[in-house]
N, C-alpha and C positions, 0 to 999 in steps of 0.2 A: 477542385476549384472551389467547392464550396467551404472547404475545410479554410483555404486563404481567406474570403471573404467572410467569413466569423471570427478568426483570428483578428482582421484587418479593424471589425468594428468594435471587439471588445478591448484593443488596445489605442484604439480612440477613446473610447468611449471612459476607458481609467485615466487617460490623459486630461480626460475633461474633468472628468471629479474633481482629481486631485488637483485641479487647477483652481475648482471653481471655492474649495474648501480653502484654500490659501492657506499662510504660515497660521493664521486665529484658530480656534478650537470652537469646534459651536458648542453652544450650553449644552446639548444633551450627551454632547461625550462628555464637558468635564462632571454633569450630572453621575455618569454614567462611574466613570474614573471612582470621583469623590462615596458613591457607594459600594462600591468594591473593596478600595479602601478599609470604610468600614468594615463590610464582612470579612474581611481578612485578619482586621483585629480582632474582634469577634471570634473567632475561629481558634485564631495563636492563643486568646485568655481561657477559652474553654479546652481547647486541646493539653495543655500544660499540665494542668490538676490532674485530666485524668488520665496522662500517662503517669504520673506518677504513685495515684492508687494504683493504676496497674504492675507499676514494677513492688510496689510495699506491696499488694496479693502475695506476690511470685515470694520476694524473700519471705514473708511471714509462711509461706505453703511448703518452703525448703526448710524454715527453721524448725516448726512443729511437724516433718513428716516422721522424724526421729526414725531415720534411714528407711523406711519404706518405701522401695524403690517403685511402686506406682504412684504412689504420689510425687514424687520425683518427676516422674514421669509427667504426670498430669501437671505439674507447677513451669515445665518446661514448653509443656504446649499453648499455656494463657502467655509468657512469657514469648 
């Protein structure tokens, strides 16, 4: 029984929000949105560069291990 009646209130109780939120966005979610956003670019401009010294490591660690197969090794594991 009890399980019903908290069932009962918290699918009111999301009826009401989402009612009382209407189709508008309050500021602090589009605040919210708009800094995400941001960090997201943020993110993609730093992330790029450095997978790319990570992958120029890897071939520069393959090119001078001149077949030494640990290093191979090791160039396969940053990689």
């Amino acid at each position: 029984m009890n399980k019903k009646i908290i069932f009962i209130f918290l699918l009111i109780s999301t009826l009401l929000l989402s009612f009382s939120f209407g189709a508008t966005e309050a500021k602090l979610v589009k605040t919210l949105n708009s800094g995400l956003t941001n960090i997201k670019s943020w993110i993609i401009k730093l992330s790029t560069p450095a997978a790319a010294v990570a992958i120029g490591t890897g071939v520069l660690m393959k090119k001078f291990s001149f077949g030494d197969e640990e290093r191979i090794v090791t160039r396969k594991e940053i990689n």
